[in-house]
C-alpha positions as CSV (number, residue, x, y, z in Angstrom):
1,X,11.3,52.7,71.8
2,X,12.1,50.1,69.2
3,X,10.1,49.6,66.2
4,X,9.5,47.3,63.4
5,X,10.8,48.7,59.6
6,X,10.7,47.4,56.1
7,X,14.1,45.4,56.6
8,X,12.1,43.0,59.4
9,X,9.0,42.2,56.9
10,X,8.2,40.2,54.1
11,X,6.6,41.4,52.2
12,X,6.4,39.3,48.7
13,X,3.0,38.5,47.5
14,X,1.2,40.5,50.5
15,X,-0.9,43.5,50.5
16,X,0.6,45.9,52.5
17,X,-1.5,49.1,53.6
18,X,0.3,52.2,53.7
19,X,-0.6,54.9,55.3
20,X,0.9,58.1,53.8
21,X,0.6,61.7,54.3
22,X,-0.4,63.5,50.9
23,X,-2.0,66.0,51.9
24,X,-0.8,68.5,49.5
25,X,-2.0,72.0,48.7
26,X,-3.7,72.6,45.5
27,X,-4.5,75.9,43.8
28,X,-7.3,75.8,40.5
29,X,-7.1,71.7,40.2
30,X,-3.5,71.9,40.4
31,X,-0.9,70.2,43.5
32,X,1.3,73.4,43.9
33,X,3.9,71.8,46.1
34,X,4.9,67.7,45.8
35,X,7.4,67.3,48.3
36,X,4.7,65.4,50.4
37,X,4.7,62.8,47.9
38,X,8.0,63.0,47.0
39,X,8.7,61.8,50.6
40,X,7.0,58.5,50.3
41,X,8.4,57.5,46.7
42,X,11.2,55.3,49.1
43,X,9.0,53.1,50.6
44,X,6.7,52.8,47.7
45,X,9.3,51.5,45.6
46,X,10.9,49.3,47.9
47,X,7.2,47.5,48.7
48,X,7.0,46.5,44.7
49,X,10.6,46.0,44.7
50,X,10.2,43.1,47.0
51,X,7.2,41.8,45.7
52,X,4.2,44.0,48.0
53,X,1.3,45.3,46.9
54,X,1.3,49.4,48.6
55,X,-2.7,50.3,48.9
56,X,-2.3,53.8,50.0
57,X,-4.4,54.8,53.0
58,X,-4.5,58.9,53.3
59,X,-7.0,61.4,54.2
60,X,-7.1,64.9,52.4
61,X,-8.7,68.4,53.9
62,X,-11.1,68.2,56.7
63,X,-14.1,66.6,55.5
64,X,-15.6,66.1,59.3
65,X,-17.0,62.2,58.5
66,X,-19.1,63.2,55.0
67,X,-18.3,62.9,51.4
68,X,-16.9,65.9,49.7
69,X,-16.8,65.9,46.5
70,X,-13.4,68.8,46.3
71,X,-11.9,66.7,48.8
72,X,-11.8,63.6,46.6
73,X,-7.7,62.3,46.8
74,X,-9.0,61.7,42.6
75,X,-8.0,65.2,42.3
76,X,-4.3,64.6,43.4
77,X,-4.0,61.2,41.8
78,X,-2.5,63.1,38.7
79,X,0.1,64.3,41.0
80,X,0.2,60.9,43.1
81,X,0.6,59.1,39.2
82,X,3.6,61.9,38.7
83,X,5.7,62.0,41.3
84,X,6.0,58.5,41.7
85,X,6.2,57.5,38.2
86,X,4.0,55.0,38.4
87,X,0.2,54.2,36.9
88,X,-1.5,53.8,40.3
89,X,-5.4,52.2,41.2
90,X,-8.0,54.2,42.7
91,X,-9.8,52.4,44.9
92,X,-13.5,54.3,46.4
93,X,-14.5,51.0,48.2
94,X,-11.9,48.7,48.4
95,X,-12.4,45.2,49.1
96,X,-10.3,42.1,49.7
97,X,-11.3,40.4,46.4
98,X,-10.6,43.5,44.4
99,X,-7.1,43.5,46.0
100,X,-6.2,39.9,45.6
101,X,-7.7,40.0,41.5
102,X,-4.2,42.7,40.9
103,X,-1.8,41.7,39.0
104,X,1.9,42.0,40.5
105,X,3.0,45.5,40.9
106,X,0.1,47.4,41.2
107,X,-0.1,50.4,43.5
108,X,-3.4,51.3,45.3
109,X,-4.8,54.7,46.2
110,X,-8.1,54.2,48.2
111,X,-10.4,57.5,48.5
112,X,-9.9,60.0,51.5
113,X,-9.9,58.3,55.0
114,X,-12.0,60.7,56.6
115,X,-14.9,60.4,54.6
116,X,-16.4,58.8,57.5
117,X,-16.4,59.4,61.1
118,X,-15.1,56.4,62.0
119,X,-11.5,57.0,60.9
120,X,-11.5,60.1,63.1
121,X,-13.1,58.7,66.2
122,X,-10.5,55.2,66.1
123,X,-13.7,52.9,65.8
124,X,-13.0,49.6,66.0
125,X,-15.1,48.7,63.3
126,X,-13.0,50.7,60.9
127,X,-10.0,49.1,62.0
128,X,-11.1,45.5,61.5
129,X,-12.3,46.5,58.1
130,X,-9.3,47.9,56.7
131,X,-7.1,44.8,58.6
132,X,-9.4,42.6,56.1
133,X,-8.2,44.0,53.2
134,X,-4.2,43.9,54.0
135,X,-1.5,41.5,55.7
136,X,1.0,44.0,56.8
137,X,0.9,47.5,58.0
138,X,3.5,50.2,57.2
139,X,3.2,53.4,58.8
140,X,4.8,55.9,56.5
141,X,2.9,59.0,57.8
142,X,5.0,60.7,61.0
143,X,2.8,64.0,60.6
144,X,-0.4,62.1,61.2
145,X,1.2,60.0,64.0
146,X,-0.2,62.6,66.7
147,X,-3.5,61.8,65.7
148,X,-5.2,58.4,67.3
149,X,-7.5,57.3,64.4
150,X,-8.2,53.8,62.7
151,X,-5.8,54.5,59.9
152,X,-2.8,55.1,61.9
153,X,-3.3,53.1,65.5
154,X,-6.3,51.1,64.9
155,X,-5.3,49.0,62.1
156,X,-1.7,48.8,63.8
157,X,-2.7,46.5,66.3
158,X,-4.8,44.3,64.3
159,X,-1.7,43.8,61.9
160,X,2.0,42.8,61.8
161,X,2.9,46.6,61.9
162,X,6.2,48.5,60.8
163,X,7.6,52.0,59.6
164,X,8.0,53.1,56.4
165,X,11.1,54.6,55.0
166,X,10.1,57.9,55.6
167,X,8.3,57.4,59.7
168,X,12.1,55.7,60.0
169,X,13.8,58.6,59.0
170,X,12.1,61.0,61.2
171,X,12.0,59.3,63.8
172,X,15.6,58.4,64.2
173,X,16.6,62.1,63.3
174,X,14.4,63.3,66.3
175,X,15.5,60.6,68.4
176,X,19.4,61.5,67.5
177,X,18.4,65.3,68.6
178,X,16.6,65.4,71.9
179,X,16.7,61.7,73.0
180,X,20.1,60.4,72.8
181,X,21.8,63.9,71.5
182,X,25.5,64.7,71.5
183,X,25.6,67.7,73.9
184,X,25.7,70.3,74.1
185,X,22.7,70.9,73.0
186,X,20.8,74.0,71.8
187,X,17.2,74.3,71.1
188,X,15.3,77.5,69.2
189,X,12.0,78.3,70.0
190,X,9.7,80.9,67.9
191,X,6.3,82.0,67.0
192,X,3.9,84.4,68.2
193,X,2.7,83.4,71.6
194,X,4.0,81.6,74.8
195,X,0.6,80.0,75.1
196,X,0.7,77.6,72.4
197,X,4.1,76.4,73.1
198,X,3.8,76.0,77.1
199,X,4.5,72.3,77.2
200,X,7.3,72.5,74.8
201,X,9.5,75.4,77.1
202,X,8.5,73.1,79.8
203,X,9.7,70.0,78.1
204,X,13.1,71.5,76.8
205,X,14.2,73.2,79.8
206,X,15.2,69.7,81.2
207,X,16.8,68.8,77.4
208,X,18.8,71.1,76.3
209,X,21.7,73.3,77.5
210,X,20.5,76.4,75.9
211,X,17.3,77.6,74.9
212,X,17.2,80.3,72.6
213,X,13.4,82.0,72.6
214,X,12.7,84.4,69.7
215,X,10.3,86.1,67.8
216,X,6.9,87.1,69.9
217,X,7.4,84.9,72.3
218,X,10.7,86.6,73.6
219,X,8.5,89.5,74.0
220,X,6.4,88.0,76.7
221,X,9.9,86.9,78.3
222,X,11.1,90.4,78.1
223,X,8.2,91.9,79.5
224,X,8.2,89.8,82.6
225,X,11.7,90.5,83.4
226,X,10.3,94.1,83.7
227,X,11.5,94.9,80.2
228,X,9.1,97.8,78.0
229,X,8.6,96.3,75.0
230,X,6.4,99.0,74.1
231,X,3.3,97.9,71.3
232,X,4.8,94.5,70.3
233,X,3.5,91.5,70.1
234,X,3.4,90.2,74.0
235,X,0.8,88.0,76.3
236,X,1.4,90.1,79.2
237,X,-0.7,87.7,81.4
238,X,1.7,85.3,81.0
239,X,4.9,86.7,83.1
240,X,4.1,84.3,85.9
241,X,4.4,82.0,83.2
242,X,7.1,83.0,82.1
243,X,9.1,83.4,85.4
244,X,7.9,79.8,86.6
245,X,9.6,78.6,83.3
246,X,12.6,80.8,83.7
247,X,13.1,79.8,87.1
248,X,12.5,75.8,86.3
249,X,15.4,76.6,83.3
250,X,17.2,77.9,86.1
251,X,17.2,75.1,88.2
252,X,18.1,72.5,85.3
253,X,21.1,74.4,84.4
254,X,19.4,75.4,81.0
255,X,20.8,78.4,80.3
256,X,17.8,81.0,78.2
257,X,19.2,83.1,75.5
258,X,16.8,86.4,75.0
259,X,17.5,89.3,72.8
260,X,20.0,92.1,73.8
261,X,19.2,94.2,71.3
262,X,16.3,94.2,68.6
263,X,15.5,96.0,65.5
264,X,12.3,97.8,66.2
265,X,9.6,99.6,63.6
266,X,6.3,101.6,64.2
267,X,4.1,99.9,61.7
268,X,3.4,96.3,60.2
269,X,4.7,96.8,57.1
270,X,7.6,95.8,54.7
271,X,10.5,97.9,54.4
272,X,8.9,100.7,56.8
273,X,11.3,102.9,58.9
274,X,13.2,100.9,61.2
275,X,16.1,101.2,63.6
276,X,18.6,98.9,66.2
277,X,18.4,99.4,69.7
278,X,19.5,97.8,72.9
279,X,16.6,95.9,73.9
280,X,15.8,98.0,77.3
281,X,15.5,101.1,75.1
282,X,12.2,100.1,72.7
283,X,10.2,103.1,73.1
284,X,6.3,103.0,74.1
285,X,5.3,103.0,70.7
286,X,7.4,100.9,68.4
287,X,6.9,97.4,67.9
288,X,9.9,94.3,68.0
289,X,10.3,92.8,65.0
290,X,13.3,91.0,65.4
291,X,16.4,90.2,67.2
292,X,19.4,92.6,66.5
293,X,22.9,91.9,65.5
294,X,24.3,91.7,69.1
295,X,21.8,89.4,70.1
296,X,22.4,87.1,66.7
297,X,26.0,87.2,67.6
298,X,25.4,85.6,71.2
299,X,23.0,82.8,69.2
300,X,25.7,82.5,66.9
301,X,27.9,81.8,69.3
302,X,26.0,79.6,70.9
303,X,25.4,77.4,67.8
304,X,28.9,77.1,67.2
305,X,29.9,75.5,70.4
306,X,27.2,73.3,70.0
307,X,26.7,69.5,68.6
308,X,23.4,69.4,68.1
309,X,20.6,71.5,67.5
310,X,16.7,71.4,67.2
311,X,14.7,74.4,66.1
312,X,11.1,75.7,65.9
313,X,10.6,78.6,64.9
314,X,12.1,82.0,63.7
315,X,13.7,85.1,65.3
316,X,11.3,87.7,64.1
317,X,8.9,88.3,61.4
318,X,10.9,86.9,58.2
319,X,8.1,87.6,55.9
320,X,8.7,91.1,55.8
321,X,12.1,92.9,54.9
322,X,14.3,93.2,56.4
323,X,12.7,92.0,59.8
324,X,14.3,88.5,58.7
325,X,18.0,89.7,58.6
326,X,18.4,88.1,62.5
327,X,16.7,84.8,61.3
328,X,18.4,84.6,58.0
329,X,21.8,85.1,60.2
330,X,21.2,82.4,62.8
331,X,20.4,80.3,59.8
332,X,23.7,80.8,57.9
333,X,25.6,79.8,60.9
334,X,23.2,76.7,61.5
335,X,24.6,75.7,58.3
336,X,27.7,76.1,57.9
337,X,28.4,74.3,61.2
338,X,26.2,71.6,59.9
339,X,28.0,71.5,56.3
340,X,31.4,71.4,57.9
341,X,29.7,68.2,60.6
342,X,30.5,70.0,63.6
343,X,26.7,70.3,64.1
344,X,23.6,67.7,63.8
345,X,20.7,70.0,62.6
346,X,16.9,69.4,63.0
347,X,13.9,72.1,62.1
348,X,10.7,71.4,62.1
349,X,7.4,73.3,61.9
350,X,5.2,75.3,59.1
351,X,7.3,78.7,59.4
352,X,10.3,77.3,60.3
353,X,10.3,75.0,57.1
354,X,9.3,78.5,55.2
355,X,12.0,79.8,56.5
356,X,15.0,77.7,55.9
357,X,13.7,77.4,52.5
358,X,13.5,81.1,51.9
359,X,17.4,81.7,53.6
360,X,18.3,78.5,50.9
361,X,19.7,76.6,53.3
362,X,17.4,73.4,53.3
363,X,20.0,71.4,52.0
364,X,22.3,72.0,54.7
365,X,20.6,70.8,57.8
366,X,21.1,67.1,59.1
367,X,17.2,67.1,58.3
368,X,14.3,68.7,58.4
369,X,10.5,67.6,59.5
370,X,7.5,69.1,57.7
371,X,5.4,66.9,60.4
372,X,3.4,69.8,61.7
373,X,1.6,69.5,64.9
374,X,3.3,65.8,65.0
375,X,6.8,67.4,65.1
376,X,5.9,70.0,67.8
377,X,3.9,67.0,70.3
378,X,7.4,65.0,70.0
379,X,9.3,68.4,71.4
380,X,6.6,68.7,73.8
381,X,8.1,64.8,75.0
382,X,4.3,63.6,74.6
383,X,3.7,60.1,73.6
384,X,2.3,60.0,69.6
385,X,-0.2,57.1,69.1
386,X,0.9,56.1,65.7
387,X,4.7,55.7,66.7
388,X,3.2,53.7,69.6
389,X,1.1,51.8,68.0
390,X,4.4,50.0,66.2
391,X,6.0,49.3,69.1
């Protein structure tokens, strides 16, 4: 779909209401990662630069439509002040008037979004009030774009809407990878249960050319091609599931990459006793932690013929050594086809993120979406309200 950015507005001596995600984790009073914040610096700067006024519309925590006191964006405004180098307004209850009296350059942070029911439920009522206190909308908040509430579709239709740097950048990387990609293309799929990720398999079987399935997940796959995967991880009242999905990959010409061979353990634990084995040898009381070298070599493979790739999700437990050796592998090889452009590279998702970061390779994929639940409706080929809402 097409969409309005910063390049089609101006935006000199107008208000312009941003919505942002900053939604940062704190630890005793303190933001312990910025990156969030980081992320929106771009089209923060290039408002001012042009003459805009940014008033920052965010929400923080879960406050459920009452005011909590912890869940004040006050107590990241240091942080906010920070990272963008800039002295920034806090606004509790914004008003036109207040706006309008700022000199040029200001930048506004109004208090938490979701300190009122309204923002959550999309009222209409909410949306005409915060269109009163702007002329433009930018949308600079992908990972909140799943979510239909006043701040992020409401007000977009009441405004001349557009995307911020950042909503720009997202969405044309996940538009280069599973919309119009360069092919052939391989998708990785990971995490602990098949249930959660349903209508993604269902949506990438008729994507990609190869769909590599890791971590649990695989496990339920196995199991339902009669494999024992003795006491892992497995949602063994999924194998219809899984054998419909198989057999719809089937019939698109995806082809489904699963484990030959895993590295197995008998407890949960780091650096327990461990060994390799051909995956139709797991005994009745071990447990599959991850994919073994045979079966990274296949991936591996598999990535290297490939132009571009998408992944969610890890081969096996990473978190605890050495169960991330197959993820750490697949990663190295994600990257050095990336780094030597052979490959366009997206990841997205909480423990893939924590992943790529851990292997060090962050800087080498084409780019990578810390967009959450966002990230993982887009695979699913669901329509996201907020990137609607600009079209």
């Amino acid at each position: 779909m097409a969409w309005k950015t910063l390049d089609d507005m101006e935006l000199n001596g107008k208000i312009v209401l941003t919505r942002v995600d900053i939604n940062v984790p704190m630890k005793d009073g303190v933001v312990t990662d910025a990156s969030r914040i980081e992320r929106i610096k771009p089209t923060i700067d290039e408002i001012v630069a042009k003459g805009g006024v940014p008033v920052m519309l965010a929400h923080y925590g879960r406050p459920k439509g009452e005011y909590v006191p912890e869940l004040s964006l006050s107590h990241i405004l240091p942080a906010v002040t920070e990272t963008l180098g800039r002295e920034i307004t806090f606004i509790e209850k914004p008003s036109r008037e207040a706006l309008d009296a700022l000199p040029a350059g200001s930048v506004v942070l109004v208090e938490n979004t979701r300190f009122t029911n309204m923002e959550t439920d999309n009222d209409p009522r909410m949306a005409q009030f915060l269109a009163s206190l702007g002329d433009i909308f930018c949308n600079d908040a992908f990972s909140a774009a799943h979510r239909a509430h006043a701040s992020t579709t409401g007000v977009a239709h009441l405004l001349p809407s557009c995307a911020g740097r950042l909503m720009q950048q997202e969405l044309s990387a996940l538009e280069t990878a599973l919309s119009t990609p360069k092919r052939p293309v391989v998708a990785i799929v990971g995490g602990a249960k098949v249930s959660t990720k349903l209508d993604l398999l269902g949506n990438l079987v008729r994507k990609v050319d190869h769909l590599v399935i890791g971590g649990g997940m695989a496990n339920t796959f196995l199991a339902a091609k009669g494999v024992n995967v003795g006491k892992s991880l497995c949602e063994h009242d999924l194998a219809d599931t899984a054998r419909d999905i198989l057999k719809k990959a089937d019939e698109a010409g995806c082809e489904i990459i699963l484990p030959v061979d895993v590295t197995i353990a008998w407890e949960f634990a780091a650096n327990t006793k461990n060994e390799t084995v051909d995956v139709a040898d797991c005994p009745d009381d071990a447990m599959i932690f991850d994919a073994g070298p045979k079966s990274v070599a296949q991936i591996n493979a598999t990535i290297a013929a490939a132009q571009t790739l998408i992944m969610n999700g890890p081969l096996g437990v990473f978190e605890l050594e050495p169960f991330g050796t197959g993820t750490f592998a697949m990663l190295a090889e994600i990257a050095k086809q990336t780094d030597a452009g052979a490959l366009i590279s997206v990841a997205g998702g909480g423990d893939t993120v924590s992943a790529v970061n851990k292997a060090g390779v962050a800087d080498s994929f084409t780019y990578i979406s810390t967009a959450g639940g966002a990230f993982l409706e887009w695979m699913e080929g669901k329509d996201l309200p907020g990137v609607t809402a600009l079209g």
